[in-house]
Each structure stands twice: as structure tokens, then as C-alpha cells.
N, C-alpha and C positions, 0 to 999 in steps of 0.2 A: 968895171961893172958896178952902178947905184944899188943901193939895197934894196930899191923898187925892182929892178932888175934882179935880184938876186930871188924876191921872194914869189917874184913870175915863173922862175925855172922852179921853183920849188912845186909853188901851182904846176905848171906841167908834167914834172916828173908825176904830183902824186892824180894828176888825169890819165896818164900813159899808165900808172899802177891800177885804177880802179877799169881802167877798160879792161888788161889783162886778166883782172880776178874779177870782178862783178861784171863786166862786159860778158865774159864766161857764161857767167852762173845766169843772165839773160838767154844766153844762148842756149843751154840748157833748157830753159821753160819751151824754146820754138821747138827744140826734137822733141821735146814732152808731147805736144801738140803734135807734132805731124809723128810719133810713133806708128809704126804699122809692119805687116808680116808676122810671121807665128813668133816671134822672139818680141812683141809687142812689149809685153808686161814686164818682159825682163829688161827693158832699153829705159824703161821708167823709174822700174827698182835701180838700173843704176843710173840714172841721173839723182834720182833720191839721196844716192848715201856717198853721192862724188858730190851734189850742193849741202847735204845736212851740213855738215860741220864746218862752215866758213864763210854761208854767206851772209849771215849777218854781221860779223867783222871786216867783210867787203867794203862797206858803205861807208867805214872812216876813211878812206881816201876822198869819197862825194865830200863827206861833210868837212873835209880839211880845204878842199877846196871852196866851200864856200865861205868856209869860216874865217881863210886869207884876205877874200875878195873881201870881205864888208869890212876888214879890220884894217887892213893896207889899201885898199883902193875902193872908198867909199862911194866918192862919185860913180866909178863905173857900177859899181853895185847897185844902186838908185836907176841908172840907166836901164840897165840890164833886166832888172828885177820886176822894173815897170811897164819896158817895150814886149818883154818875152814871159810875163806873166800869165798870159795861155800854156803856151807849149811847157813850163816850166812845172805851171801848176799840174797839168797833166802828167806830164814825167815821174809829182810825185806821188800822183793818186795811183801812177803805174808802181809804183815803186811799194807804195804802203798793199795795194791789194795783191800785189803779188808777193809779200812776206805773208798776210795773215793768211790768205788761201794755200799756200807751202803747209803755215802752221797746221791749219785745219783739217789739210787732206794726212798730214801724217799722223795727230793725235788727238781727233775729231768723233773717232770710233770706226768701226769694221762697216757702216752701211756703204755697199759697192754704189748704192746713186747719189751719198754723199759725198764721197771720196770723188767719184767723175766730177760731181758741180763743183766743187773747189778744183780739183785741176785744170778744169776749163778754165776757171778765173785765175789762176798760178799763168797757165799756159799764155791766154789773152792777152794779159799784161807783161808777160817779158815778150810777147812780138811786140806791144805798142812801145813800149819803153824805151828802148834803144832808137827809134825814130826820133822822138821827141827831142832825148838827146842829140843827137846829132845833129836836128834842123834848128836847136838853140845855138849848137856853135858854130856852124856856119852862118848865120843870120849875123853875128857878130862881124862877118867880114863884108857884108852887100852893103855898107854904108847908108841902111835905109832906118837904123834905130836913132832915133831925136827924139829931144825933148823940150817942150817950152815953158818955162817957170815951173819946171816938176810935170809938167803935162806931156803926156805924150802928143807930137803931132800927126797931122792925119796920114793915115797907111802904118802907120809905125808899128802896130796891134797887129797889121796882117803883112807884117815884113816877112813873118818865118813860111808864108806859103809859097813866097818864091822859088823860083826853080832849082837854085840853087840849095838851099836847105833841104826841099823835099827830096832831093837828092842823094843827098847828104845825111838823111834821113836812113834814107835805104840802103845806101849802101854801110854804114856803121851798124845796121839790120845783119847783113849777111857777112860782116868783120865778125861780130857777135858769135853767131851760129858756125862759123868755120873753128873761130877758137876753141867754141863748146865740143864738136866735133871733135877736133885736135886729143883736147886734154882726155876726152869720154874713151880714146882711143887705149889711151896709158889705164885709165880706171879700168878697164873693163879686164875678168880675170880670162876669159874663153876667145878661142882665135872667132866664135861666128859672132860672136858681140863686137869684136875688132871688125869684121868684114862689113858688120852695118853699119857703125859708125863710120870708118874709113870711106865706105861710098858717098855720104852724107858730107864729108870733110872734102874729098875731091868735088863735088856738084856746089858745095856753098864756096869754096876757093877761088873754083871760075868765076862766080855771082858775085865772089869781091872784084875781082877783074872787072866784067862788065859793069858793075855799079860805079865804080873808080872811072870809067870811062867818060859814062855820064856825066858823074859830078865834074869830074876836068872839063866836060865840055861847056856844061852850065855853067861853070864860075869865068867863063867868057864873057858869058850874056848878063850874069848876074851880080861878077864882083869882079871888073875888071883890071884893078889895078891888085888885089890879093893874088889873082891869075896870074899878072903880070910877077908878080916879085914870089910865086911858089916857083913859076917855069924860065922865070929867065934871070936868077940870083946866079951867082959865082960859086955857091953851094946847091945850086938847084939840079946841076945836071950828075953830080957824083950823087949825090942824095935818089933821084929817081934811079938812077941804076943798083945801085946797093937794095934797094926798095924791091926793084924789080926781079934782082937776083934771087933776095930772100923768099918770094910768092914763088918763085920756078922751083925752088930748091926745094920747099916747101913740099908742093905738091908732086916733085917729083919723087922725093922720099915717101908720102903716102904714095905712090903707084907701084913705089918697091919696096914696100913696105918697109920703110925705115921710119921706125917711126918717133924714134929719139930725135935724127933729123930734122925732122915735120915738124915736131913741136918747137925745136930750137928756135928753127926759121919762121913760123909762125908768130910765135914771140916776137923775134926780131923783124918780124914783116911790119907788125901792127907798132913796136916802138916807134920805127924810121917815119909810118904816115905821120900818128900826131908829132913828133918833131918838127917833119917840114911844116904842118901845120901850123905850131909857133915859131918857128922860124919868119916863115911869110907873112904872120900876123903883125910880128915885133917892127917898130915899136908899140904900134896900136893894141889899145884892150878893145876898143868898139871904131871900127871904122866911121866917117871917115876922119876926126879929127880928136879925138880922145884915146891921148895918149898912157902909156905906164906913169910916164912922171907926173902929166897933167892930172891924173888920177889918183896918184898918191897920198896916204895920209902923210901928216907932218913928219919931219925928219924924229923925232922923240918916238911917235909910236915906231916905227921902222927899227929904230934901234932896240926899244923894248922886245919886238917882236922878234927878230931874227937869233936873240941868245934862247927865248922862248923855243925856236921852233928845236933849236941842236938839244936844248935839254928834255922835250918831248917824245925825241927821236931815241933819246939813249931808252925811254919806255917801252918807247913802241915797237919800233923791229924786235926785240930779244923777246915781246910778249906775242908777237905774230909769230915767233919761230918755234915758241915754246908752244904752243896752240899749233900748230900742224904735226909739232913732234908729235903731242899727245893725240889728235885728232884724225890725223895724216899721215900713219907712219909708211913707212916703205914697203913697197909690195911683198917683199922677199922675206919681210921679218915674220920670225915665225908667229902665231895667232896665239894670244892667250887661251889657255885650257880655261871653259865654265865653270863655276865651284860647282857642285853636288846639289839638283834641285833646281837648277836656274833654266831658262828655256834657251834653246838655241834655235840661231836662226833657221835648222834642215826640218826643224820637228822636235814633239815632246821635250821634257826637261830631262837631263842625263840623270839615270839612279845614279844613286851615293855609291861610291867604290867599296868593293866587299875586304871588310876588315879579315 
């Protein structure tokens, strides 16, 4: 394995991380949106207080990945950056209004038509979000992004409305919202908050099936040879069944309600897709002829980079873990007492304990 290689799996990994947690906290915004039934308001409050504390630490996986991309593989960055600069840009206008609209609706003040028009715009933008993404990175494998002397050539700018992206679009839509689902299930303290969630979990599970469907079918018409080497590698066929295993198991645990299971498989549902993903892209970063290596920076930065990234690493897991200990702790741990005066979340502030 080249270091170019080495720091494409690191890219990967930390895309398979940010789907998991910020793909989540998207999916979170779509049930924000379609809440409804008389446990409404309480499906919101807890998506509220399952994304308050972590999803703006989310986004260092987005930005580690692109901060690889332009330092290790500057060519394709220049590609990428220029062909897919719609969907991209949009991803991040999705991305910035659905942080301040979060902000706004939690500490914006108590008017109830304030708090709706910011959840609208919270809500709006993590359904477009997640499309955007997705139809960026599949577009990387239709062989339709070129460039001539820094110029994009013609079609290139509407490469991502092919079939295959929009696809791909939608279905990392409904990967999203199953996750969100999944996790909202564990958050939630009451069995009828589990029962709405869990229905939600089972209906967007199928919608990853069916979406999965399509996009297989589009990447026929639309990226034939990524088609060719996802369905017919020598790892292609253990990889679709392990895949396929983990969605059954998945939703077969939400039907019995196991729901430790659910989420296991779920996890591991959504690992195995982006895998095959890069797997079938590799060696390409942009189809059809821009390679990892032809892409690479000089062997010097490579080398700078890759002791850079192990010593980044010793910060940053132990400060991610440290940050959900404090944030996130375990269901089961008992609840700090109020001090004397302070307001709790049932009502009034607790009197001072009689001396």
C-alpha cells in the first residue's frame, strides 16, 4: 500500500464516520419535519437534546476529508471542486443554515412563530443536505467531470443531474433518516416514543432498500464500468451479502424490538455500503482517468502528512470521548440533583433544602 493509498483509506474511514454521526444528526432534521400525532412536540424535544451536544463536533470528519483532499491530492481537488461546485456549494449553504437555524430555534427566545420559522429552515436543510452529498459522490464515478486548462468542459457543471447521482441523492436521504431513526430509538426514555420512532426506522429501512435498488440500477446506465467492478469484483459478492445480511437483521431487530441489534446492524449496514463504495471507485478518485497516484501530492508532502495525521489522532478520539462522556452519558447513570434555586426541566426552580 502507497501513502497515497494509505491516506484515501483514512479519507474513507473518516466519510463512513461522518455519515454515521452527522449523516444522523441530518436525519434528525427530516423527522424534525415530518413530526406529527399527539407526541408531536415531544419527537422534537427529543431530537433537540439527542443533536444539542455533538453535532457541531460532527463536521470534523466533513472537514478532515476535505482538508486531505486538497493537501494529498490537489489535482483531484481542482477537479472536483470546479465540476461539482453547484451541488457542493449547496451542500454548504445546507449545512451553514441548518447549524444557525438549530441555533436560533433553541436560543432565539420563547416566540412559538419564531421557533417554527427556524425549524422550518433546520428542518428544510437537513432534507436537502444529504441529497447534495450524495449526488457529489456519485457523480465522481459517471466519468462525466473534465476539465480543459482549469476549465470545465461542456456538461460537466450538470454532470451531478444524472441519474445516477440523483439517485444517489436519495437514496443517502433515506440512509440518513433510518440512522436518525435507529439512534432516536436508544435516545428516547418512554416505550411510546420508542413505538414512533421504531415505525419511522422500519418505513425509512425499506426506502433504503428501494432507493439501493434504483441507484444499482442507474449506475448501469450511468457509470458503467463503477457498476461493473462494485457487482462483479472477487469481493463484490461476500461484501453484497454481509450488506444485505446486516439491513435484514437490522430491521428485523426493530420488528422485535431488539433494538441494541438494530442499531448494531444498522451501523454496520451503512459501514459495508461506503466501503464497497471505495472499494469500486479504487484506484480512481474521479473517473474516468484520474487516478489516487496520478493525483497525488509530491512524495515530501505524503510523508509530512501521514506522521501528522497519527499525531492528530492521539487528540482527537480521546477529546471525542471525553465530550460524550460529559455530554452523553449513559442512560442508566443516575441524573445529577439541581443545586437549590436552579430551574429544572418538569417546572419551577427546586426551594433550598430546609436546614
Amino acid at each position: 500500500m502507497t501513502l497515497a493509498d494509505l491516506i484515501a483509506l483514512v479519507m474513507l474511514a473518516a466519510l463512513i464516520i461522518y455519515m454515521l454521526s452527522g449523516g444522523a444528526d441530518f436525519g434528525g432534521g427530516v423527522w424534525d419535519l415530518f413530526a406529527s400525532g399527539p407526541r408531536r412536540e415531544r419527537q422534537r424535544q427529543l431530537i433537540e437534546s439527542a443533536i444539542a451536544p455533538v453535532w457541531e463536533a460532527n463536521h470534523v470528519w466533513l472537514i478532515l476529508v476535505i482538508v486531505l483532499l486538497f493537501t494529498a491530492f490537489p489535482r483531484a481537488f481542482a477537479v472536483i471542486l470546479t465540476g461539482l461546485h453547484v451541488p457542493l456549494t449547496l451542500m454548504l449553504l445546507g449545512i451553514l443554515a441548518r447549524g444557525s437555524a438549530f441555533v436560533f430555534r433553541q436560543y432565539g427566545g420563547y416566540d412559538p412563530r419564531g421557533r417554527a420559522r427556524w425549524g422550518r429552515v433546520f428542518a428544510i436543510a437537513s432534507l436537502v443536505t444529504p441529497v447534495f452529498l450524495g449526488a457529489s459522490l456519485a457523480t465522481l464515478c459517471t466519468g462525466r467531470l473534465a476539465l480543459d486548462g482549469g476549465r470545465p468542459l461542456p456538461g460537466t457543471l450538470s454532470a451531478w443531474l444524472a441519474p445516477l447521482p440523483l439517485a444517489t441523492g436519495a437514496f443517502t436521504l433515506a440512509l440518513c433518516a433510518f440512522l436518525a431513526a435507529v439512534y432516536l430509538i436508544h435516545e428516547a426514555d418512554d416505550d411510546a416514543l420508542r413505538d414512533d420512532f421504531r415505525l419511522r426506522a422500519l418505513a425509512s429501512g425499506l426506502l433504503v432498500g428501494a432507493t439501493a435498488l434504483v441507484a444499482a440500477l442507474a449506475s448501469w446506465h450511468s457509470a458503467a464500468p463503477f457498476a461493473h467492478a462494485l457487482f462483479h469484483a472477487p469481493w463484490s459478492l461476500p461484501l453484497q451479502l454481509a450488506t444485505g445480511a446486516s439491513a435484514t437483521a437490522a430491521l428485523a431487530g426493530l420488528a422485535t424490538r431488539r433494538y441494541g441489534l438494530a442499531r448494531a446492524c444498522a451501523i454496520a449496514q451503512t459501514t459495508l455500503i461506503l466501503t464497497g463504495f471505495g472499494l469500486a471507485q479504487h484506484p480512481y478518485l474521479v473517473r474516468p482517468g484520474l487516478t489516487f497516484a496520478d493525483a497525488a501530492a509530491p512524495v515530501a508532502t505524503l510523508r509530512l502528512l501521514a506522521p501528522t495525521l497519527a499525531a492528530g489522532a492521539v487528540i482527537l478520539f480521546p477529546s471525542l470521548y471525553y465530550m460524550l462522556r460529559v455530554f452523553k452519558p449513559r442512560r442508566d447513570a443516575p441524573a445529577a440533583t439541581p443545586p437549590a434555586g436552579a430551574a429544572t426541566p418538569d417546572g419551577p426552580p427546586r426551594p433550598p433544602a430546609a436546614r
